[in-house]
N, C-alpha and C positions, 0 to 999 in steps of 0.2 A: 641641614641643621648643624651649627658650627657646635661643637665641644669642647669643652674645658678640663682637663683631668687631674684631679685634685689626686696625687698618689702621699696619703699620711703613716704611712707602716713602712718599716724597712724589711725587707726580702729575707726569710728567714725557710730554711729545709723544711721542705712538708711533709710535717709527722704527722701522730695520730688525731682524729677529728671525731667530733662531736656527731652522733647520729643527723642533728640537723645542720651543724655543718657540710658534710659530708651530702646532705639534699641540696644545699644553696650551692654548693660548690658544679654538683653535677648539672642543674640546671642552667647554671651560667653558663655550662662548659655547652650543653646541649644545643638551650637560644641561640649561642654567637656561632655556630656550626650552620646549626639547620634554618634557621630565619635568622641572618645575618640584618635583614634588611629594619630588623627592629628592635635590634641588640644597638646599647648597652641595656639593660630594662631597669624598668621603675619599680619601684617596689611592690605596686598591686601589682604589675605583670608579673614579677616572682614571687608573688604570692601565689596567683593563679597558678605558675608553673608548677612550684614547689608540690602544690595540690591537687594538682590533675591527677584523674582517674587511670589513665593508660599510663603503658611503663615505668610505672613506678611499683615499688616494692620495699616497703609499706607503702598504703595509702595513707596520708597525710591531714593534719588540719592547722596547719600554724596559720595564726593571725599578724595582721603586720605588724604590731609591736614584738612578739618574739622575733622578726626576723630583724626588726631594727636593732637586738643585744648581739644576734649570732654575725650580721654583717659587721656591726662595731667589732666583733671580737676580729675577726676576718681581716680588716682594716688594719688592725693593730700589727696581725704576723703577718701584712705586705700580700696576700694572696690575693685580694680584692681592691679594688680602688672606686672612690665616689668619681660621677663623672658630671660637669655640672652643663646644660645649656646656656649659649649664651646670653640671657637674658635673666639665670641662675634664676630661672623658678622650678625648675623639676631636676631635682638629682637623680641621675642613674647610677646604676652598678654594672660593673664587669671584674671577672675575674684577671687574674695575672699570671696564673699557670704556668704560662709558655717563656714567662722571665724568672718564675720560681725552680722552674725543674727544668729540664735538660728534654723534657718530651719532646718527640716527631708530634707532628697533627694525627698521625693514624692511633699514635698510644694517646692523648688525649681523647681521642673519640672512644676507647678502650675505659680511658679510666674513667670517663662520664658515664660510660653506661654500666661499669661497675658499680660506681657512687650512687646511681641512680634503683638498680635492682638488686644488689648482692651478689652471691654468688651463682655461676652457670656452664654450661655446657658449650664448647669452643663452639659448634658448630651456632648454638643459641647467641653467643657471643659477637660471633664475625655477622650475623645478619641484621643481628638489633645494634651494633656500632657502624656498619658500613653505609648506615643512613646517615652519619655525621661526617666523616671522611671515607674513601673506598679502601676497602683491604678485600684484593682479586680471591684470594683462597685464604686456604686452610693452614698452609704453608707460610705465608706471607703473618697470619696471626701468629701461629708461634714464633715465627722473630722476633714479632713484636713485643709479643708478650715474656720472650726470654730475656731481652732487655731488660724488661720493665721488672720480673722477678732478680733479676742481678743485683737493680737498685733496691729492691725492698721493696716495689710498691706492690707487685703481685704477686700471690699465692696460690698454691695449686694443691690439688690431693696426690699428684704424681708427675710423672714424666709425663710433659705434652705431647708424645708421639704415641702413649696406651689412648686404647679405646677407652670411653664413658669419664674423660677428666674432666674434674670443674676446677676452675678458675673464681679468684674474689681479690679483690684488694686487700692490702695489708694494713689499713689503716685506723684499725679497729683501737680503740683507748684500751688501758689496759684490763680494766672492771669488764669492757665486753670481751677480751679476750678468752678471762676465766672462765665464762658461762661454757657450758656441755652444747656441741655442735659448732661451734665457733672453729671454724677450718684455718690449721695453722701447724701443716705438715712438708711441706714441702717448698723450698725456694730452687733456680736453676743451680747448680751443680752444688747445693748442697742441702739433705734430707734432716730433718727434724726427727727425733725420736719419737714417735706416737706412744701413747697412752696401751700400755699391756690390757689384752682381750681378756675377759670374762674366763675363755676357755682357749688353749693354747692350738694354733693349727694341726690338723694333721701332717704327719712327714712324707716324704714324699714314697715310702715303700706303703704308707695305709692307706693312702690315693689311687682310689680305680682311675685306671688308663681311659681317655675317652677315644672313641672313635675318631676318625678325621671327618667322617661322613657329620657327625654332629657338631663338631667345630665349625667345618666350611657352612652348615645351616643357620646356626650361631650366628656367625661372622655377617652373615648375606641378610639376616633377619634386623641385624643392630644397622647397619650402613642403611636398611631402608628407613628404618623406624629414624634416624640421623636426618637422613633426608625429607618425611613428612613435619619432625620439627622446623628442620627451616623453609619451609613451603611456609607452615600456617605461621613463622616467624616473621615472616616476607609478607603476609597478608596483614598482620594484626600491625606492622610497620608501615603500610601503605596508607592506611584507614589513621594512625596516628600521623599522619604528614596533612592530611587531610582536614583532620580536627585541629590541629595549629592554624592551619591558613584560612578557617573560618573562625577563630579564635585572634585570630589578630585582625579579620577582615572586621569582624565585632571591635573589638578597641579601637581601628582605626575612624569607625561611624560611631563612636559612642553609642554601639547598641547595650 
């Protein structure tokens, strides 16, 4: 199928994004990864996308005409481009990401599944993005992701090397920044002031001493609990690789 790429927006820094842009976005970024073979998509197919029941977070219900205002807008700041067949009856969409920003494939497959779930737990992270592009360890995400914090595009509740960090894009408008829960504490080498506690820490003379016997229990009880998350993240990814390829086996027979 020859294509045509109609590109009508000029390339502009990707700042903050509209809850549903921020779906459209992650889903183009998702399709042209994981079923490449039926990327750019049409607009019912991102519609289906946008709305699918797994991996997403919210669950969704846009119809195609809001997503034909949110792609116009998309258009306009260079992020997306119309793609037409050559016989110009079916326009498709692809995103432009990779000519917008300066991203590796490995941080786009990061910021898609950002866009796509909010925010999460590296180890939740590297399983549910490593179906897009591979990122081997744990080790490997945080490069990635300390890049990616450098630029502004992610944020984190701490240092990526503590246990229990979560990780979210920073791309939130400013009205959802203000809301309460809205994670917006920490970029790589420099920390934000958080919001003063209810009731101020204890110091460090009015803190009972723990054992090490209980630490090391600690320690060994989080790394498994670590570990069954991305088992059944590995699982509930499997079964989504799954429902795509019979989701597009359906579109391709017009079931």
């Amino acid at each position: 199928m020859q294509l045509v790429d109609e590109n009508d927006g000029d390339i502009q820094f990707l700042g903050a994004l509209s809850k549903k842009e921020r779906r459209v976005l992650g889903v183009l970024i998702e399709k042209s990864l994981t079923t490449p073979e039926y990327y750019p998509l049409t607009l019912k197919a991102l519609a289906t996308g946008c709305n699918q029941k797994s991996n997403r977070d919210p669950i969704s219900n846009y119809d195609e005409f809001e997503l034909e205002d949110i792609l116009d807008g998309l258009r306009q700041r260079g992020m997306i481009s119309a793609v037409q067949t050559a016989g110009g009856r079916t326009e498709r969409y692809r995103h432009r990401l990779r000519d917008v920003t300066p991203w590796t494939a490995a941080q786009l497959a990061i910021m898609g599944e950002l866009l796509l779930r909010g925010r999460q737990q590296l180890g939740e992270l590297r399983s549910r993005a490593s179906r897009m592009s591979a990122i081997e360890s744990l080790e490997d995400l945080r490069r990635e992701l300390n890049q990616l914090m450098q630029m502004k595009y992610v944020q984190s509740s701490g240092d990526l090397n503590r246990r229990g960090i979560e990780v979210d894009h920073a791309l939130y408008t400013e009205a959802e920044q203000s809301r309460p829960g809205t994670m917006l504490t920490y970029f790589a080498d420099e920390e934000i002031e958080e919001p003063a506690k209810a009731s101020a820490p204890a110091t460090a003379a009015e803190r009972k001493p723990q054992s090490q016997a209980v630490i090391a229990e600690t320690t060994t009880s989080s790394e498994e609990l670590l570990d069954l998350h991305s088992e059944i993240s590995d699982l509930r990814e499997t079964v989504q690789r799954l429902e795509e390829r019979i989701e597009s086996l359906e579109r391709q027979l017009g079931i």
